[in-house]
ROROGU-674179 format. One record per residue: residue number from 1; residue in one letter; x, y, z of N, C-alpha, C, CB in turn. Coordinates in Angstrom, 3 decimals. Glycine has a CB too. Layout:
<sites>
+-------+-------+----------+----------+----------+----------+----------+----------+----------+----------+----------+----------+----------+----------+
| dolum | romar |     n.px |     n.py |     n.pz |    ca.px |    ca.py |    ca.pz |     c.px |     c.py |     c.pz |    cb.px |    cb.py |    cb.pz |
+-------+-------+----------+----------+----------+----------+----------+----------+----------+----------+----------+----------+----------+----------+
|   NUM |     a |        X |        Y |        Z |        X |        Y |        Z |        X |        Y |        Z |        X |        Y |        Z |
...
+-------+-------+----------+----------+----------+----------+----------+----------+----------+----------+----------+----------+----------+----------+
</sites>
This chain:
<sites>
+-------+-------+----------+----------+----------+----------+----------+----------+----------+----------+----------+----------+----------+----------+
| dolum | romar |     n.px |     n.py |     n.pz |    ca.px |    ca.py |    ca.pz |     c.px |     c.py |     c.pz |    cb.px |    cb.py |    cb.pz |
+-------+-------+----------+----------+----------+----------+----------+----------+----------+----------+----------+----------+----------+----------+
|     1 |     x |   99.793 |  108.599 |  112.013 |   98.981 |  109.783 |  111.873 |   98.779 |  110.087 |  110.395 |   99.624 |  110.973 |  112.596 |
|     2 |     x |   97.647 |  110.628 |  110.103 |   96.939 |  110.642 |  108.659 |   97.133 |  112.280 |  108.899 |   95.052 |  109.830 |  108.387 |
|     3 |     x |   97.904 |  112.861 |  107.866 |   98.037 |  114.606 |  107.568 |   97.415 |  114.619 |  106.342 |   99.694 |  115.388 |  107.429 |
|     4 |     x |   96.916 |  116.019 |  106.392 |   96.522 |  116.651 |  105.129 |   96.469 |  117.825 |  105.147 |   95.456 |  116.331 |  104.652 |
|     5 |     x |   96.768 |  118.804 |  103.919 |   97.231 |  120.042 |  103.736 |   95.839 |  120.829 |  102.817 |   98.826 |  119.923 |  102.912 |
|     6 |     x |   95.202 |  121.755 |  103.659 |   93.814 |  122.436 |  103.211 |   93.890 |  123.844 |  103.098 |   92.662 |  122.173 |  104.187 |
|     7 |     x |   92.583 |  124.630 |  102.612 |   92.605 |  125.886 |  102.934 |   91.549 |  126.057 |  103.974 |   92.460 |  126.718 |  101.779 |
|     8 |     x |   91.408 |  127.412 |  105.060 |   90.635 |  127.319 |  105.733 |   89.207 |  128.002 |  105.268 |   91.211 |  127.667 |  106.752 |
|     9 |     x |   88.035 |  127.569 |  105.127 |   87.249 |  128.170 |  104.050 |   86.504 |  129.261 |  105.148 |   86.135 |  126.952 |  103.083 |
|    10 |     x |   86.042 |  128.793 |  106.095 |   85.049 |  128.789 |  107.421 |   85.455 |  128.631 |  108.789 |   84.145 |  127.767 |  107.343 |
|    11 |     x |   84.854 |  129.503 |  109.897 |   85.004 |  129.827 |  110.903 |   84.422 |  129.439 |  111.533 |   85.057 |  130.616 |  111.059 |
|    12 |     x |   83.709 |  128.380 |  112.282 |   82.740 |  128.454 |  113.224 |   82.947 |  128.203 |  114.804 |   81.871 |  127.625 |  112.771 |
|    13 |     x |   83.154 |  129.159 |  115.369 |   83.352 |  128.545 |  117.157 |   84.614 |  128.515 |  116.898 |   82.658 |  126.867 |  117.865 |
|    14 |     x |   84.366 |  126.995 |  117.733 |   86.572 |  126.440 |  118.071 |   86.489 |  125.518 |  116.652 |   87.229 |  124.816 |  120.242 |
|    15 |     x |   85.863 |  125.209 |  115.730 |   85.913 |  124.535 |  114.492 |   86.130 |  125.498 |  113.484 |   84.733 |  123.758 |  114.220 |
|    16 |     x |   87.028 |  124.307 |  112.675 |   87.392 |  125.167 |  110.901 |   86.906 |  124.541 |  110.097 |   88.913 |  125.320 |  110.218 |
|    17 |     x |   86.360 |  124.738 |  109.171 |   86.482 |  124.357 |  107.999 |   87.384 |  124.078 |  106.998 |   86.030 |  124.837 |  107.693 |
|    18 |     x |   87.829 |  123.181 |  106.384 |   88.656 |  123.245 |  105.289 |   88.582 |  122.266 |  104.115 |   89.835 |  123.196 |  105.771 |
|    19 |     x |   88.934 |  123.196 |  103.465 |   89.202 |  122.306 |  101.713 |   90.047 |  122.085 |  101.457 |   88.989 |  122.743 |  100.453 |
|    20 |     x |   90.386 |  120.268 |  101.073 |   91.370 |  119.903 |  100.893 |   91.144 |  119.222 |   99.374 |   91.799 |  119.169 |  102.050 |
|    21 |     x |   92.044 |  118.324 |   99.414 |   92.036 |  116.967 |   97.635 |   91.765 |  115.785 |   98.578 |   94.150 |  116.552 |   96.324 |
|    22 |     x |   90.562 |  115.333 |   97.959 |   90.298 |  113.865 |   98.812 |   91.513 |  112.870 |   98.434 |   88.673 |  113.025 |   98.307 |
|    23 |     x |   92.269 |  112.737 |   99.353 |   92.517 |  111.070 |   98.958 |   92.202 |  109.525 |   99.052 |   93.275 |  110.900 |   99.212 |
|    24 |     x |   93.327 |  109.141 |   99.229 |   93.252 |  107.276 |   99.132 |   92.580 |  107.152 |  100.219 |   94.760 |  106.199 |   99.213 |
|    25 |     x |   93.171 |  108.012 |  101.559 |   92.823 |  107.717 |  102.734 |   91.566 |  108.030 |  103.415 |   93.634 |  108.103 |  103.313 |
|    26 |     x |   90.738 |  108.917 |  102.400 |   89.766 |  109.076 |  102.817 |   88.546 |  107.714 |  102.615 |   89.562 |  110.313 |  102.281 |
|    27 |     x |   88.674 |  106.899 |  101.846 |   87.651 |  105.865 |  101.774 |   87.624 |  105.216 |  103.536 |   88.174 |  104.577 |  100.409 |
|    28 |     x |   88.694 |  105.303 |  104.270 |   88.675 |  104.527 |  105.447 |   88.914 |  104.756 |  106.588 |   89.209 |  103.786 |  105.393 |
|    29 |     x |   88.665 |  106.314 |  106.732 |   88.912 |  107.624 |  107.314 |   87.430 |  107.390 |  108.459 |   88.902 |  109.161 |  105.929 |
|    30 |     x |   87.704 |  107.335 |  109.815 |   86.908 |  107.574 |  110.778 |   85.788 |  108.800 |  110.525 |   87.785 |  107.791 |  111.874 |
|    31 |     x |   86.616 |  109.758 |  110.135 |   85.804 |  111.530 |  110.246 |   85.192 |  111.528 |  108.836 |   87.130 |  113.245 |  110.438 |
|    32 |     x |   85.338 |  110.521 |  108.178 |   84.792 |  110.504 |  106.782 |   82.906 |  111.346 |  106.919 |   84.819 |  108.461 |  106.202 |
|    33 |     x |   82.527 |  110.913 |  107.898 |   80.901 |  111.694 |  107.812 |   81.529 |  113.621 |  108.279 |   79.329 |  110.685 |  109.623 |
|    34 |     x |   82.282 |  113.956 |  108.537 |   82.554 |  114.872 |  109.179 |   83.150 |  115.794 |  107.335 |   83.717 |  114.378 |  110.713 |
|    35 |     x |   83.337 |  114.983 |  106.565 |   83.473 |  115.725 |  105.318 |   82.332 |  116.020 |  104.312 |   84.388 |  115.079 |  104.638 |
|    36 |     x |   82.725 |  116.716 |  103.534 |   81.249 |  116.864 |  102.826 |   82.167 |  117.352 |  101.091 |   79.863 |  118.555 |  103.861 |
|    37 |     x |   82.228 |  116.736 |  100.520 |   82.535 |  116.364 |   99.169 |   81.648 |  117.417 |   98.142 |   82.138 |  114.702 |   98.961 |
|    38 |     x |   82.498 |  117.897 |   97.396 |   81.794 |  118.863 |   96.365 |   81.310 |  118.332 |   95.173 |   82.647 |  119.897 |   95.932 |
|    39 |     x |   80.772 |  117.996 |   94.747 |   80.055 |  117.283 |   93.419 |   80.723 |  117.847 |   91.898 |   78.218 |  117.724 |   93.445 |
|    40 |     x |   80.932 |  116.753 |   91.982 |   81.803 |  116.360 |   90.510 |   83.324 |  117.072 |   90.527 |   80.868 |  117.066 |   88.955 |
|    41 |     x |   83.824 |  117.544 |   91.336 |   85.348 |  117.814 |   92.139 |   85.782 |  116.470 |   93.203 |   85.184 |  119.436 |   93.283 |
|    42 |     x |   87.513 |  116.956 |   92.621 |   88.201 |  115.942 |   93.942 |   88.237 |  116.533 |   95.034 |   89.673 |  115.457 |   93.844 |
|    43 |     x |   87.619 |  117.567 |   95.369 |   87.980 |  118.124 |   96.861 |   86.618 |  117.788 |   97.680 |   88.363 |  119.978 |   96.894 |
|    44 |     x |   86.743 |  118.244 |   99.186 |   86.552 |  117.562 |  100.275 |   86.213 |  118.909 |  101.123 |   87.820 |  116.568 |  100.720 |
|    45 |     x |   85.515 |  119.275 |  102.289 |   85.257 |  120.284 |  103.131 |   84.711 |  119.237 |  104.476 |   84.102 |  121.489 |  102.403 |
|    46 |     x |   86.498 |  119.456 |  105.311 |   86.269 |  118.570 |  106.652 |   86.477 |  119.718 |  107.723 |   87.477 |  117.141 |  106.881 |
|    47 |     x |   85.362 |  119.200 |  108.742 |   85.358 |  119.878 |  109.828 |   86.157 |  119.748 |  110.859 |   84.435 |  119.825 |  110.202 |
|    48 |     x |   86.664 |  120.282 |  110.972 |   88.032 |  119.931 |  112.434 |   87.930 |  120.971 |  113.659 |   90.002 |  120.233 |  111.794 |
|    49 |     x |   88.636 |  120.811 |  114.373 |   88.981 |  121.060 |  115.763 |   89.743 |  122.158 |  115.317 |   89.719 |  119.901 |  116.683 |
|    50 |     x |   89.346 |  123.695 |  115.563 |   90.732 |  124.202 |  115.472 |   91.687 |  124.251 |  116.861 |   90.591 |  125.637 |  114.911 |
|    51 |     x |   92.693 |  124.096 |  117.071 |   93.031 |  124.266 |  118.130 |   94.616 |  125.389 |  118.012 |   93.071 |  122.755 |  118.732 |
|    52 |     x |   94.715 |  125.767 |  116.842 |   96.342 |  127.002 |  116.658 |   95.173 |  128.253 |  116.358 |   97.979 |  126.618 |  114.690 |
|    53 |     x |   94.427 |  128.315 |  116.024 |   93.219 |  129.523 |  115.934 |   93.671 |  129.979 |  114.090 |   93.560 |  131.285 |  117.519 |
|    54 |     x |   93.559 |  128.908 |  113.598 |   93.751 |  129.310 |  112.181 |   92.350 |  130.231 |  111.667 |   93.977 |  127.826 |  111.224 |
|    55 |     x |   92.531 |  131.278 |  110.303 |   91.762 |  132.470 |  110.539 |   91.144 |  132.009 |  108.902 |   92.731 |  134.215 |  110.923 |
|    56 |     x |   90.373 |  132.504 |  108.314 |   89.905 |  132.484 |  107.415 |   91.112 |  132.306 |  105.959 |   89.063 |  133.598 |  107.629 |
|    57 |     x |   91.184 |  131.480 |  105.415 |   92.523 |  131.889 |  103.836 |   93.583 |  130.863 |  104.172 |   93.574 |  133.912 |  103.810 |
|    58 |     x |   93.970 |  130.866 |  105.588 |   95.298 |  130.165 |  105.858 |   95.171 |  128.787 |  105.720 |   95.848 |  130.426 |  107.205 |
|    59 |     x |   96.456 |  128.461 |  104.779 |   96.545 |  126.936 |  105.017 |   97.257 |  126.022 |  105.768 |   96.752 |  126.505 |  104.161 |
|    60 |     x |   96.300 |  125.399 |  106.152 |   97.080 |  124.575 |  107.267 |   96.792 |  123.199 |  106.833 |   96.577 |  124.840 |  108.899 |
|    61 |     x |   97.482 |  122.656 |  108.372 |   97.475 |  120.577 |  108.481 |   96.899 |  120.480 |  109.276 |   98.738 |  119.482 |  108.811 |
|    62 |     x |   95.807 |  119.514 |  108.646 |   94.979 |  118.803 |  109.696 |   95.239 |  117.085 |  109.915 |   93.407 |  119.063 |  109.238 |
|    63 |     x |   95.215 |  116.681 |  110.744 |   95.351 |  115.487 |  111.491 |   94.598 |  114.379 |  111.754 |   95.537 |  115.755 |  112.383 |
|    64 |     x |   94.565 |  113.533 |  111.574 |   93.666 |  112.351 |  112.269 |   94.725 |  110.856 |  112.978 |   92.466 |  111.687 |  110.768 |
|    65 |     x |   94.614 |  110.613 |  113.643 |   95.359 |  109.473 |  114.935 |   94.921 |  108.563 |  113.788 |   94.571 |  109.148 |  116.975 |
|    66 |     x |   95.953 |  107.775 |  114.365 |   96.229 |  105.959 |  113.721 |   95.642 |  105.539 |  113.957 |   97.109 |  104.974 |  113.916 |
|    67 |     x |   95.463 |  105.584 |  115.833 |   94.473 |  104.458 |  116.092 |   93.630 |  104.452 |  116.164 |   94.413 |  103.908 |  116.750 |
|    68 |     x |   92.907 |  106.087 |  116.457 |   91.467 |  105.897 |  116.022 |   91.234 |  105.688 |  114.581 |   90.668 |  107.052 |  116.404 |
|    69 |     x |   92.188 |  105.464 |  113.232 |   91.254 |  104.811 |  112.140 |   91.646 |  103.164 |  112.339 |   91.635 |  105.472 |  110.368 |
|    70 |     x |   92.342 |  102.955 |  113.050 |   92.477 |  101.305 |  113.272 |   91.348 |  100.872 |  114.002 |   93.810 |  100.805 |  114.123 |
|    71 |     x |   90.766 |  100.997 |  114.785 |   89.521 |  101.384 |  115.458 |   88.196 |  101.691 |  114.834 |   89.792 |  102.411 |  116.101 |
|    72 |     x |   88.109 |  102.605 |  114.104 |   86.990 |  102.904 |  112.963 |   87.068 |  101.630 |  111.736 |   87.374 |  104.615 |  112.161 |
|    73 |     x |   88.282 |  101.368 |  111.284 |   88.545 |  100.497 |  110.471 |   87.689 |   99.259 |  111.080 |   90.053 |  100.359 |  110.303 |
|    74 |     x |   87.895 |   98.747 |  111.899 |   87.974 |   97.154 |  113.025 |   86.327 |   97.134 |  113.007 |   88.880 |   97.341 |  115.204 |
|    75 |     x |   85.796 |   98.286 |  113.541 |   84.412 |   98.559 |  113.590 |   83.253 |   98.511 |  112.416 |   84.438 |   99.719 |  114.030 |
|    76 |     x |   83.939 |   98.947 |  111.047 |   83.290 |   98.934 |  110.126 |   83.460 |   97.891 |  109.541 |   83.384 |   99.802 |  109.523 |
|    77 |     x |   84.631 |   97.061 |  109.742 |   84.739 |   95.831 |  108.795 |   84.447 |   94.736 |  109.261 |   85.896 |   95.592 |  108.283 |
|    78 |     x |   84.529 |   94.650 |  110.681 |   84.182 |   92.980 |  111.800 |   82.668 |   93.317 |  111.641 |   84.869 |   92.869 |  114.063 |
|    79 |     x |   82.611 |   94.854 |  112.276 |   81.316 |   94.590 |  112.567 |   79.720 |   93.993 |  112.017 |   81.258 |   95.448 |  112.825 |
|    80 |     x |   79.919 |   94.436 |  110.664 |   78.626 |   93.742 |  110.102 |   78.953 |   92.279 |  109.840 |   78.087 |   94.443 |  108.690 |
|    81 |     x |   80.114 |   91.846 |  109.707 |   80.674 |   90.428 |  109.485 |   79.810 |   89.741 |  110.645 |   82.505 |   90.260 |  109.669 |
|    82 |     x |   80.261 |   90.125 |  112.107 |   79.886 |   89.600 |  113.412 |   78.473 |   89.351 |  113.572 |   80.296 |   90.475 |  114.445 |
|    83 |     x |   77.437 |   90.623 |  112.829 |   76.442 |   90.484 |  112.923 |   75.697 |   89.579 |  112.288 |   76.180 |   91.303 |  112.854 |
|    84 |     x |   75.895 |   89.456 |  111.246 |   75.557 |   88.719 |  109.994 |   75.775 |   87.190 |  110.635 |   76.636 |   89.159 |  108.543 |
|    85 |     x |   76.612 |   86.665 |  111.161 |   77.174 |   85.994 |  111.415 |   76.347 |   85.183 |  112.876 |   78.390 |   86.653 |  111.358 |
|    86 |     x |   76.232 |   86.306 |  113.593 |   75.143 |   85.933 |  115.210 |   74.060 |   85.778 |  114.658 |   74.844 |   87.176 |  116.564 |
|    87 |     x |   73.392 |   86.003 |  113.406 |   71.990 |   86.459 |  113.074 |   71.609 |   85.208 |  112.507 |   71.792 |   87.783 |  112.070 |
|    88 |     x |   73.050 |   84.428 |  112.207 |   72.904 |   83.030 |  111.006 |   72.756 |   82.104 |  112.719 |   74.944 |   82.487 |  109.440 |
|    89 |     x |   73.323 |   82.237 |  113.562 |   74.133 |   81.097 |  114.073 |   72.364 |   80.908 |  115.090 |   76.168 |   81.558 |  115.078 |
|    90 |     x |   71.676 |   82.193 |  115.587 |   70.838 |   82.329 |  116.359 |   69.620 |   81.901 |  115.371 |   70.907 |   83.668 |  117.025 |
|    91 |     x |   69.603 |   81.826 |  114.042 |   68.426 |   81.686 |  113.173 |   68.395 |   79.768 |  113.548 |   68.776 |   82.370 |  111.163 |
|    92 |     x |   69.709 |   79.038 |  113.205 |   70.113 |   77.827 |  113.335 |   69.451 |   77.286 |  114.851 |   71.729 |   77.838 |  113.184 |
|    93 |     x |   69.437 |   78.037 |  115.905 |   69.518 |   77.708 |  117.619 |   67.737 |   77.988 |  117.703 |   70.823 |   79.151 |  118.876 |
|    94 |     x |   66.987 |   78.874 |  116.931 |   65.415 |   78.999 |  116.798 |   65.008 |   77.788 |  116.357 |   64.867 |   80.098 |  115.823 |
|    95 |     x |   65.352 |   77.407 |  115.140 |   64.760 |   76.172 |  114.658 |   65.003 |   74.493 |  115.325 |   65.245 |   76.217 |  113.269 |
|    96 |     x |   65.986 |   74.713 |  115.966 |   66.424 |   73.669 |  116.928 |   65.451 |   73.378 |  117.996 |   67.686 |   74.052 |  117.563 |
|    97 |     x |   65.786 |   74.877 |  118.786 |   64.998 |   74.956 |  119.776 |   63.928 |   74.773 |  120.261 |   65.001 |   75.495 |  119.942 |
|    98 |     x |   63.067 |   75.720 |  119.204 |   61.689 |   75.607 |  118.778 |   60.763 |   74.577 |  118.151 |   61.621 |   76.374 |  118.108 |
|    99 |     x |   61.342 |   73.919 |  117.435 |   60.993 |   72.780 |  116.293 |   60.221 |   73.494 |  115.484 |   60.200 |   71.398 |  116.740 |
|   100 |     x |   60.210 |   74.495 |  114.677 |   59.648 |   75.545 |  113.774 |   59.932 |   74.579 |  112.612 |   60.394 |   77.195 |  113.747 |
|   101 |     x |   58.509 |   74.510 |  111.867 |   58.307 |   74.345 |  110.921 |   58.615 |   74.934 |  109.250 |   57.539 |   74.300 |  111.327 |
|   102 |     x |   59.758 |   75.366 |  109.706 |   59.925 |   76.439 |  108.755 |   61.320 |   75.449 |  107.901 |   60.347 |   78.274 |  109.644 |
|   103 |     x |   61.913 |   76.087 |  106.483 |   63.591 |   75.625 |  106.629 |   64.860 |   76.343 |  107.203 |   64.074 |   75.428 |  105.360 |
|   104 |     x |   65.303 |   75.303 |  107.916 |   66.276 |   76.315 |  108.809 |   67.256 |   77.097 |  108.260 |   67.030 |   75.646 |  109.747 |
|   105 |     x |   67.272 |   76.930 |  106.965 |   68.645 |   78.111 |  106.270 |   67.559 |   78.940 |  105.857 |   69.960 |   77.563 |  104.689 |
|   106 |     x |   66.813 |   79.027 |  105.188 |   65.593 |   80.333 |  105.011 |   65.666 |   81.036 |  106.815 |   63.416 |   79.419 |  104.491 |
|   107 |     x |   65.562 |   80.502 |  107.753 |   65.185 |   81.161 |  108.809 |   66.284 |   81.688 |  109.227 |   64.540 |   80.483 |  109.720 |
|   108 |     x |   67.944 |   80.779 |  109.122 |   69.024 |   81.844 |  109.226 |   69.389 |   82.713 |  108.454 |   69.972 |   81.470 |  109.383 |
|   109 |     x |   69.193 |   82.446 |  107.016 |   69.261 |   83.705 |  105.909 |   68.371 |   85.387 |  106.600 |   68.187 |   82.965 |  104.187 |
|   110 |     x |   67.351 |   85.259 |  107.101 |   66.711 |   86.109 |  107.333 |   66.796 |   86.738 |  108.526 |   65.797 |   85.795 |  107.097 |
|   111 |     x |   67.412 |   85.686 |  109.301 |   67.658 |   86.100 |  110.827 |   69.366 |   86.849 |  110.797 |   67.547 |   84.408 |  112.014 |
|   112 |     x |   70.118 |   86.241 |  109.509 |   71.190 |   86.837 |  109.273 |   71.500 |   88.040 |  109.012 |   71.557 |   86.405 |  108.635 |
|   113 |     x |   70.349 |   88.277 |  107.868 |   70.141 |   89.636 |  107.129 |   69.197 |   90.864 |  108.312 |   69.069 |   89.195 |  105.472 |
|   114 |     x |   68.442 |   90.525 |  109.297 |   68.320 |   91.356 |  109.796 |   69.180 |   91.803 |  111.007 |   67.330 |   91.250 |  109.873 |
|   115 |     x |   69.692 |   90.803 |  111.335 |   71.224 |   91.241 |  112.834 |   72.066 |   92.543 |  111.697 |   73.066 |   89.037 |  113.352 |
|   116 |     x |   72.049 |   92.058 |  110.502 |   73.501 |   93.057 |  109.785 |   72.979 |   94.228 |  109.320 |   74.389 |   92.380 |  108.335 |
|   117 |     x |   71.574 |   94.415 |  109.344 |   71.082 |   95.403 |  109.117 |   71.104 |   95.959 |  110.800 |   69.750 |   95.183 |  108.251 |
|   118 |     x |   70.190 |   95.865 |  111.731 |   70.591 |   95.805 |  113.012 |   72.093 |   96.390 |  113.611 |   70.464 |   94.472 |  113.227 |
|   119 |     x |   73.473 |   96.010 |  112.845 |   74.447 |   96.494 |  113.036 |   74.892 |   97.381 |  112.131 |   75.112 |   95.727 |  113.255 |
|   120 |     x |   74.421 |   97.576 |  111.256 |   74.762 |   99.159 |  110.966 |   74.316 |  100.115 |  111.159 |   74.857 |   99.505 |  110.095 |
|   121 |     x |   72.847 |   99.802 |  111.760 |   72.402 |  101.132 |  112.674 |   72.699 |  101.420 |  113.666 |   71.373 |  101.317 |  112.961 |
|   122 |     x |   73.345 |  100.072 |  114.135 |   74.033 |  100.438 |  115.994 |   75.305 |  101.099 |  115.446 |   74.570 |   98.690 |  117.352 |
|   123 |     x |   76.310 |  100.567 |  114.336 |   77.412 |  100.834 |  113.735 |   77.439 |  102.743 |  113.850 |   77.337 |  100.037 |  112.111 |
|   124 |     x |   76.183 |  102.988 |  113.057 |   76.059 |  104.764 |  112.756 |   75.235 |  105.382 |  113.662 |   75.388 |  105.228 |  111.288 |
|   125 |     x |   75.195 |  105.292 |  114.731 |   74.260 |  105.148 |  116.425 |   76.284 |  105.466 |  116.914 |   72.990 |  102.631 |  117.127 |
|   126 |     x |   76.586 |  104.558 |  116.841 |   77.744 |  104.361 |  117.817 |   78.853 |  105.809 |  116.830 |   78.513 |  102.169 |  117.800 |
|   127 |     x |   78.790 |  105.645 |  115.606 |   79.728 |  106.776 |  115.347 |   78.900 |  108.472 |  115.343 |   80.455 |  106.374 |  113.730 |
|   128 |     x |   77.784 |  108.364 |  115.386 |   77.517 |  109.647 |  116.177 |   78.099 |  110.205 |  117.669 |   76.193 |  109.574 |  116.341 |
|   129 |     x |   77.855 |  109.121 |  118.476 |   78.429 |  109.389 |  119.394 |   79.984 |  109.557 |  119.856 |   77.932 |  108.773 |  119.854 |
|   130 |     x |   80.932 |  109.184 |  118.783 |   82.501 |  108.913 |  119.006 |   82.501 |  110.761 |  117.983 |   83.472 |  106.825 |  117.995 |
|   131 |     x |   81.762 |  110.766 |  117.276 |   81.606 |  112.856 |  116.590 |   82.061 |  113.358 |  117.514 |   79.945 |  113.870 |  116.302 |
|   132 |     x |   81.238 |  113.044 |  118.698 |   81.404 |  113.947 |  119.767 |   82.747 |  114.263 |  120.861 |   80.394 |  113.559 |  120.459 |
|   133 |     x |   83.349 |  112.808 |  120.539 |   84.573 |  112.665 |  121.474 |   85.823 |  113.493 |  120.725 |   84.981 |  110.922 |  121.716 |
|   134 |     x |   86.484 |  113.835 |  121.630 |   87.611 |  115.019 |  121.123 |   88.695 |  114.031 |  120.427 |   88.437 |  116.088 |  122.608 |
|   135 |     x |   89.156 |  112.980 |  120.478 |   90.128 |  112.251 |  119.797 |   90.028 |  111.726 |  118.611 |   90.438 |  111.409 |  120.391 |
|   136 |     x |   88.454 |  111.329 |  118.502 |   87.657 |  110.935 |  117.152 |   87.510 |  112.350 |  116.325 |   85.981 |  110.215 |  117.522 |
|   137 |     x |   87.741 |  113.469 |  116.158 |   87.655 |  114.371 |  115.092 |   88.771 |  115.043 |  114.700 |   86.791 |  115.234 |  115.319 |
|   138 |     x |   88.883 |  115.145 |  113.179 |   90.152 |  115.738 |  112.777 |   90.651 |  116.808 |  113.648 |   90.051 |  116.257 |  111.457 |
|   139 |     x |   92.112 |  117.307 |  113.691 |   92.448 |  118.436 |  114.207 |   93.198 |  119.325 |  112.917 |   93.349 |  118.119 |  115.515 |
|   140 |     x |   93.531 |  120.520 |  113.542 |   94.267 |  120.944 |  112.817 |   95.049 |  121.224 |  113.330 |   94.017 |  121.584 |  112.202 |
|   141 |     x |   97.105 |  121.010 |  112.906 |   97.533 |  121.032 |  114.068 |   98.299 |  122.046 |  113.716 |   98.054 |  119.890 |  114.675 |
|   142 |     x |   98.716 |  122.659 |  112.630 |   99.356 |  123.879 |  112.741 |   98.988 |  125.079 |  111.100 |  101.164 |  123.336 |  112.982 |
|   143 |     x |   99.948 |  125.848 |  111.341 |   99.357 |  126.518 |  109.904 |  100.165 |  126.967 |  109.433 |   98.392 |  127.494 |  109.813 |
|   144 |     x |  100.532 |  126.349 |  107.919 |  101.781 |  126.768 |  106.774 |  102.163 |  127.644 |  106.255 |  101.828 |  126.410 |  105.860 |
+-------+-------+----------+----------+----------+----------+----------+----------+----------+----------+----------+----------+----------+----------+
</sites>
């Protein structure tokens, strides 16, 4: 489990707001779109789950699961690899197939580069939808 110690800035609904000090862990942080970074400061304003009913001032800990960043991790780092990768192997299986007049590494270069483009829009397609799931967003789990 990934902790971090914030203030609560904002109220909204069953969500808090809070400002924390970005760290190390944020480069590889699932909820990373769920923060919003202050310009030209080390701090951070992540949206979480409140679930202890922390109130405006109080500081608390917020939370994020292991395995969902082992998971977010796996996703962001295979995934454009994989794509890139189907995009070369399927560019190779066109020119075979087909007898295309073309050269077949120009046609997998391009067929490569668009699968990995292709997967990072499914990539940020697919983490919109995990926003929504209650295990995928920070919590906050108590207040100091």
């Amino acid at each position: 489990m990934i902790e971090e110690q914030g203030v609560v800035i904002d109220i909204k609904g069953n969500r808090a707001f809070v400002k924390t000090e970005k760290g190390t862990s944020c480069e590889s942080c699932v909820a990373r779109e769920t923060c919003h970074g202050t310009i030209g400061t080390n701090e951070v304003i992540i949206e979480a789950d409140n679930t202890v009913n922390a109130k405006f001032g109080d500081r608390v800990v917020i939370m994020v699961g292991t395995a969902t960043l082992l998971k977010a991790s796996f996703i962001l780092y295979l995934g454009p690899i994989a794509g890139l990768i189907l995009g070369v192997v399927i560019g190779q299986i066109l020119v075979k197939q087909f007898t295309i007049s073309i050269n077949p590494d120009l046609l997998s270069g391009i067929m490569g580069a668009l699968f990995l483009i292709i997967t990072f829009f499914g990539i940020r397609l697919y983490g919109k939808s995990l926003e929504k799931k209650e295990g995928f967003r920070p919590v906050v789990v108590r207040v100091v």
